[in-house]
N, C-alpha and C positions, 0 to 999 in steps of 0.2 A: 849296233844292231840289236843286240839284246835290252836294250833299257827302250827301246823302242817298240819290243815286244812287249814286255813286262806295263808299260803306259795303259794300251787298253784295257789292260784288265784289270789294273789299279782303277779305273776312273770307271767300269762295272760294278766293280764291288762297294764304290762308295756312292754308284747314283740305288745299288739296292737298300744296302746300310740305310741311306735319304730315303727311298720311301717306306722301310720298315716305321722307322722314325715318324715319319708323317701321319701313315696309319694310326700311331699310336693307342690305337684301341685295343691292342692287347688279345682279340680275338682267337689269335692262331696258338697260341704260347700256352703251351701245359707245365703248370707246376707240378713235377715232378713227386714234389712232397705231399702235396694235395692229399687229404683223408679219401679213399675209395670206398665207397660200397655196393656192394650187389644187390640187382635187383632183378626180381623174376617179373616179366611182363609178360600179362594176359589178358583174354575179352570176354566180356562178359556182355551180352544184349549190343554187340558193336563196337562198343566203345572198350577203350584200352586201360589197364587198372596194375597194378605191383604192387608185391609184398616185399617186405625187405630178405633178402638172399639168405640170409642167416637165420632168418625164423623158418625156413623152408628143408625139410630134410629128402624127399623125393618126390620125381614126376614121375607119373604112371600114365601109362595106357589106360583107355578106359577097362573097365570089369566088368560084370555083372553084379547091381548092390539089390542086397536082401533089403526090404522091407522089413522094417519091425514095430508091429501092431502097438498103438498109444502112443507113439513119438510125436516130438511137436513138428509142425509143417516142416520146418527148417533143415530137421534131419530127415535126409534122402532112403538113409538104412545104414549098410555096414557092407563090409567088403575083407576078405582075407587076402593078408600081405605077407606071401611065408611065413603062414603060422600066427599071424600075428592077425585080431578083429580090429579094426577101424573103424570109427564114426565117419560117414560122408557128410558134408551137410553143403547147404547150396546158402549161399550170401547173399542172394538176386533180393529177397524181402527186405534186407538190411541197409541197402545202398539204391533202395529204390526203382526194383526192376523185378518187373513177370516173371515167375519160375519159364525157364527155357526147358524144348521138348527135350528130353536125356537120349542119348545115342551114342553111338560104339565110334564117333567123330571127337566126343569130347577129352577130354583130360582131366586125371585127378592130381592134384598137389597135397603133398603130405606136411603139414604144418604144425610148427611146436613153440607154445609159450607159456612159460609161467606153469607148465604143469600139465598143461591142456594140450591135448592131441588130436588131430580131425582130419580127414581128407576134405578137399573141399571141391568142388566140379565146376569146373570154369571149361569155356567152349575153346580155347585152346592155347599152347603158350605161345608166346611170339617172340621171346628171348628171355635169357640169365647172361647179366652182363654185369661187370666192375664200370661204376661211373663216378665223377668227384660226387664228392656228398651236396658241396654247394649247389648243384642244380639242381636243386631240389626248390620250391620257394611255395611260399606261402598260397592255400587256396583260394582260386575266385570266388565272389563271392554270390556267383550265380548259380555257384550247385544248390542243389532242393535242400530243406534242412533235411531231410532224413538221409541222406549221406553224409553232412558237414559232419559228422558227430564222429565218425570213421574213418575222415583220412587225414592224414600226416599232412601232405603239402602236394604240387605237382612238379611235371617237369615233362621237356618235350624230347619226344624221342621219335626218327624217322618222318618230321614234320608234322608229330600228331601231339595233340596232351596227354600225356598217361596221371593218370589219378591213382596216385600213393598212399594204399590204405593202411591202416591203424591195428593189425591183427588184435594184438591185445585188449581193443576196446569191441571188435567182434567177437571173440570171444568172452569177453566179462558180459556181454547183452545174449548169447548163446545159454550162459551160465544164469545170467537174471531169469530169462524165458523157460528153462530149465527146471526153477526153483517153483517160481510162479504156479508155472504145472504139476509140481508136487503133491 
């Protein structure tokens, strides 16, 4: 009676084994070892945009940001972070998108590269999450050139494209624009 038991469940385990197998497309199966990275995902004009986790040191609430007279468009003003001044600037001209109305709805990210420090005002975050690095893949090739120049690659998250920008090449073009106005 017992090997009679034990039968169905052997001939269970090997019709799923068979269509694991079958499937063979690998879909479901996480490499474990897989490189992760973080990424903070936000919207900017609709559409859905990430900087890499690590270049990101806080989100904030929105504040109240100063205005400061001769700045170029791109800097919104300044804002205090315990103690600390902040450059806000908005990246809507950079990636090809109308300055959005500012309002106590948005959110500012505290971002750091190479030296360079900024809040940046994005209309809200929608996640910071660890994902393999490989989903990541190269941009189509239908974005406008005045964003090609700015993002990394894309990758979809929650059924949508999120567009993976390039901070360090926003900010070297902040820093050109910067000079410029000198």
């Amino acid at each position: 009676k017992n090997c009679m038991e034990t039968t169905p469940s052997k001939n269970k385990k090997k019709k799923i084994i068979a269509a694991v197998k079958k499937r063979g497309d690998g879909s479901d199966v996480i490499d474990v070892e897989e490189k992760q990275s973080q990424f903070v995902i936000f919207t900017i004009g609709g559409s859905q945009y990430a900087f890499d986790g690590e270049e990101m040191t806080e989100i904030l609430d929105f504040m109240p940001i100063t205005y400061v007279p001769g700045s170029p468009d791109f800097i919104l003003g300044i804002i205090n972070v315990r103690g600390n001044i902040e450059s806000v600037i908005s990246i809507n001209s950079f990636i090809g998108l109308q300055n959005e109305e500012i309002s106590d709805c948005r959110r500012i990210i505290i971002a750091e590269k190479n030296g360079i420090r900024s809040g940046i005002l994005v209309k809200d975050v929608e996640d910071v999450l660890d994902l393999p690095e490989k989903i990541v893949h190269e941009s189509l090739s239908t974005l406008s050139e005045t964003i090609k120049h700015f993002v990394k690659g894309e990758f979809e998250y929650n059924g949508k494209t999120v567009v993976f920008l390039n901070l360090e090449k926003i900010f070297e073009k902040i820093c050109e624009a910067g000079n410029q106005g000198a």
